[in-house]
N, C-alpha and C positions, 0 to 999 in steps of 0.2 A: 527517462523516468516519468513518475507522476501515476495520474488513475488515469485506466481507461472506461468509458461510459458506456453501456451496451443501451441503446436505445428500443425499449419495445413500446406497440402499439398498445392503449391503454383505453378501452372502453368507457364509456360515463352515459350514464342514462340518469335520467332524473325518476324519482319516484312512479308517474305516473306513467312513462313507459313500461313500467316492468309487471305492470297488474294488467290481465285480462281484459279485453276489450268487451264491453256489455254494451247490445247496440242500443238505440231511441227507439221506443214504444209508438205507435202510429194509434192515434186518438181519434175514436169516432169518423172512423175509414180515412184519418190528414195522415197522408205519407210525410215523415218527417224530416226536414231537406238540410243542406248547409246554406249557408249564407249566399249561393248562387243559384239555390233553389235545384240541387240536385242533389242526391243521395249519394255518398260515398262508398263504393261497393269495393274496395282491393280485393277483399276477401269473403266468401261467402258466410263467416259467422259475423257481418257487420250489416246483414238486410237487420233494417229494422222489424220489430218481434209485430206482428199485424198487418205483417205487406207479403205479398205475394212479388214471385221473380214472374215476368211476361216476357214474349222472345220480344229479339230487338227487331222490331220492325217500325222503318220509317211512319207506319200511319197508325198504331199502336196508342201514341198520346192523345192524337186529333179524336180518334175514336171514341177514346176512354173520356176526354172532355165532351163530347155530344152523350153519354151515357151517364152526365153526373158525376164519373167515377175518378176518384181523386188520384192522378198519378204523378211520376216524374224520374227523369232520366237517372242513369247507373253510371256514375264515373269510375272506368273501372282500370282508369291508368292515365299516363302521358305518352305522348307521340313527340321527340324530338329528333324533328326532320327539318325541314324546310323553316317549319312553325316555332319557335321554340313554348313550351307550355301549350302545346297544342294539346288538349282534351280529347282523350280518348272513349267516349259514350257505349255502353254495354246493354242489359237489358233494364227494360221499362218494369220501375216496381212502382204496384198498384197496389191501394190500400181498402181492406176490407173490415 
């Protein structure tokens, strides 16, 4: 005898998960970064609103710093392989 318990899995998000992601504004052509100085891209409604997507090409930054032009890398996932938290770099977004 007695109860038995049927155990389901039970979601929980905190308020701020559950509202629409509205990216950062890029001011006076400053691409706007995270605290590692790179832009969080998972998703393409997350480029911030005044940047532009650039392909990723290795010499894409270098360039764009001889030309003034304020950029910085697209992380656009993780790679765990060998690395663990190895960064995954996508395209260079550039601020106009």
């Amino acid at each position: 005898g007695g109860c038995e318990f049927i155990r389901e899995d039970l979601e929980l998000f905190g308020y701020w998960q559950t509202e629409p992601y509205v990216p950062p504004v890029a001011k006076n052509g400053i691409v706007p970064r995270n605290a590692y100085g790179n832009v969080d891209l998972y998703q393409k409604c997350m480029l911030p609103k005044g940047t532009v997507l650039l392909e990723s090409k290795p010499f894409l930054l270098r360039l764009a710093n001889r030309m003034n032009i304020d950029c910085a890398p697209g992380v656009i996932g993780f790679a765990f392989k060998k690395h663990p938290n190895r960064i995954s770099f996508g395209p260079v977004i550039g601020g106009y």
